[in-house]
N, C-alpha and C positions, 0 to 999 in steps of 0.2 A: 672578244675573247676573254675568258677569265680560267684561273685556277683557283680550286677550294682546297684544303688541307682540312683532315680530320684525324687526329693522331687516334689511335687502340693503344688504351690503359693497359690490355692483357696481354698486347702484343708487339713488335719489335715494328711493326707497320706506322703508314700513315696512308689512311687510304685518300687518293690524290683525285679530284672530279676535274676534267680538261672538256673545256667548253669551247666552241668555236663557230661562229654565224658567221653561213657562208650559204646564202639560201638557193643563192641559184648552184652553188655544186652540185655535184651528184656524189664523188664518196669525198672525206676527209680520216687522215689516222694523224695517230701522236706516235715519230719513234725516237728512240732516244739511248739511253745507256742502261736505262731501266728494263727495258724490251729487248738487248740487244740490236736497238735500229730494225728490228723484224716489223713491216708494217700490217704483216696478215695478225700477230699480236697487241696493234696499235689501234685495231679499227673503231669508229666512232660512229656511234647511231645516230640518226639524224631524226629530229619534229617535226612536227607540222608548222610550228612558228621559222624551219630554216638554221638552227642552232644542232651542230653535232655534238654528244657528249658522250664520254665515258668515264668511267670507274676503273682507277688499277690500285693494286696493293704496291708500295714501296718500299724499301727495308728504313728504317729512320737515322740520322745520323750520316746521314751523305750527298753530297752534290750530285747532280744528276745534268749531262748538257740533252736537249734536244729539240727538237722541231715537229711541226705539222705539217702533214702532205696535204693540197687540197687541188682537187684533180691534178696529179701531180703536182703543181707548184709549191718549193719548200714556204714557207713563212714562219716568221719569228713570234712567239706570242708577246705581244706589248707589256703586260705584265708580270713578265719573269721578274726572279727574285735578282739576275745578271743576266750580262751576255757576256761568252768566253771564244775567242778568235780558234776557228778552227782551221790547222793547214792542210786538211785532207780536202774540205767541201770549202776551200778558198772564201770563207763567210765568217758569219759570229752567229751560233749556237745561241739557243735559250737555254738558261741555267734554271734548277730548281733544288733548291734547297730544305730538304727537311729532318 
């Protein structure tokens, strides 16, 4: 699992790449605070190599908590920037920061 950060010089964004290898899945999404937690907004294409990824635009300047579905099951990305205790989903959130 990786996260890329690519800040826009001309814009208020950061557009954010969420990777995630999970080869025998069949779907994987990212939701978060950024999407609203909407996972039909989160959805993630997958390779041929078994790696899901997508591209979202972010606003920059703010924490962001969230997760990835991978046939259903939540998982935390390893390399968040945190993780923040959430009391609704009884867990710790991945954090991302940009």
């Amino acid at each position: 699992m990786a996260i890329k950060k690519q800040f826009v010089k001309t814009k208020p964004v950061c557009k954010v790449t969420f990777s995630v290898e999970a080869k025998e899945a069949a779907t994987a999404v990212v939701i978060g605070d950024f999407n609203n937690w909407d996972p039909k907004a989160g959805e993630l294409n997958k390779s041929k190599t078994g790696v899901f990824k997508g591209v979202f635009d972010v606003e920059k300047d703010a924490s962001y908590e969230f997760k990835y579905v991978i046939d259903g099951a939540f998982v935390n990305e390893p390399e968040a920037d945190s993780y923040k205790w959430n009391d609704f989903a009884g867990a710790e959130n991945s954090v991302l920061e940009v």
